[in-house]
N, C-alpha and C positions, 0 to 999 in steps of 0.2 A: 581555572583548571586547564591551564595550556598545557602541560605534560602530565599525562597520565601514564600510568604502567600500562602495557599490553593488557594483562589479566586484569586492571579494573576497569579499563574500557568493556571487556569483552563481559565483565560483570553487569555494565552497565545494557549492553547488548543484548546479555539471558534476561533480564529487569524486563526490557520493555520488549523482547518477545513473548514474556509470562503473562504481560499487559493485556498482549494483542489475545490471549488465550480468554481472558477474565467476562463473565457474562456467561446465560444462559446461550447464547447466539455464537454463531461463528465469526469470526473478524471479516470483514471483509474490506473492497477496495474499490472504492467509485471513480472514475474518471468522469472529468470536467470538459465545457467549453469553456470560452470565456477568460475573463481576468479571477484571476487567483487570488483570496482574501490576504491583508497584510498578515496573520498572525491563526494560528489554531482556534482561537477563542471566537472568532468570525464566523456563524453559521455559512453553509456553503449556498448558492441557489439550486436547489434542488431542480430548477425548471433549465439549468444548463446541463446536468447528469445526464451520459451518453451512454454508460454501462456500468452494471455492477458485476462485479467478483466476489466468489466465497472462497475463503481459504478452509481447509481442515482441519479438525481440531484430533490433538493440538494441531498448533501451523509451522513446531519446530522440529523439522528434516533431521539437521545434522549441526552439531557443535563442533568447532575444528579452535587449533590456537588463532587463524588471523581474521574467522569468521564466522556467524550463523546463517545455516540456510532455512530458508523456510520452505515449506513445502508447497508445489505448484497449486494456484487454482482451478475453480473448475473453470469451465467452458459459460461464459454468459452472452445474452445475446443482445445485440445493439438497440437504442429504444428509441434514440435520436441521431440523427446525421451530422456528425462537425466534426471537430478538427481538436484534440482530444491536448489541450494546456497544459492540465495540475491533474493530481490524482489526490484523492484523500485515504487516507488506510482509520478503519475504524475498528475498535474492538469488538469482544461477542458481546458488549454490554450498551454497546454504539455509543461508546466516549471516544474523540477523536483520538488517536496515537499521535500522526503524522500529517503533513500535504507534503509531496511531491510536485516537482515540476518537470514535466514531460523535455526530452532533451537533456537534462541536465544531471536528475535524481535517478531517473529512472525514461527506459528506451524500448520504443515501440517501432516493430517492421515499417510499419504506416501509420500515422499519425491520423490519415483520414478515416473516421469509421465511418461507413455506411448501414443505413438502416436496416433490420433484419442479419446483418453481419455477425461476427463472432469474435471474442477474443477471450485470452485466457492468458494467465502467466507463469511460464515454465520456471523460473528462477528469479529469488530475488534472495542475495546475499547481504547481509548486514557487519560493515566491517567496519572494525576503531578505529 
């Protein structure tokens, strides 16, 4: 499915933002150190997690034609000190959705967290 219409990308888009809603729990978003699993199906090493993020539920802000927003996280606080790779985005049912890869998926002021630190994420647009 190399050419899809607009609208059913952006169907597929609402799909796996309803995803991110599914569970008693809120979705949230962990950053990694370390090397990034080949595939979703890879549990992640929890002993590299440097912060977790909770998004609100829902986590869907705004529906537009070329994009969904979701709505910022909170505020989490750093647990370990590195240098922040892959991110994982998990549902409220904590089945994976996504991995990100820091740089490329998704962009942090600093890459380097420090311990006791803080981070949080203002925007993250989903676009077909």
């Amino acid at each position: 499915m190399s050419k899809t219409s607009v609208n059913a990308r952006l169907a597929m888009i609402q799909a796996f933002a309803n995803f991110m809603d599914n569970g008693s729990q809120s979705a949230t978003v962990i950053f990694y150190e370390g090397a990034q699993p080949a595939d979703t199906s890879i549990a992640a090493d929890s002993n590299n997690a440097l912060v977790s993020l909770v998004f609100p539920e829902p986590c869907i802000k705004e529906t537009t034609a070329t994009y969904i927003e979701l709505h910022p996280t909170d505020t989490g606080n750093v647990i370990k000190a590195g240098t922040a790779a892959w991110a994982r985005i998990y549902n409220g049912a904590g089945e994976v959705a996504a991995d990100l890869t820091v740089g490329t998926d998704i962009s942090l002021a600093n890459t380097n967290l420090a311990l006791g630190g803080t981070l949080f994420i203002q925007s993250i647009k989903l676009r077909p």
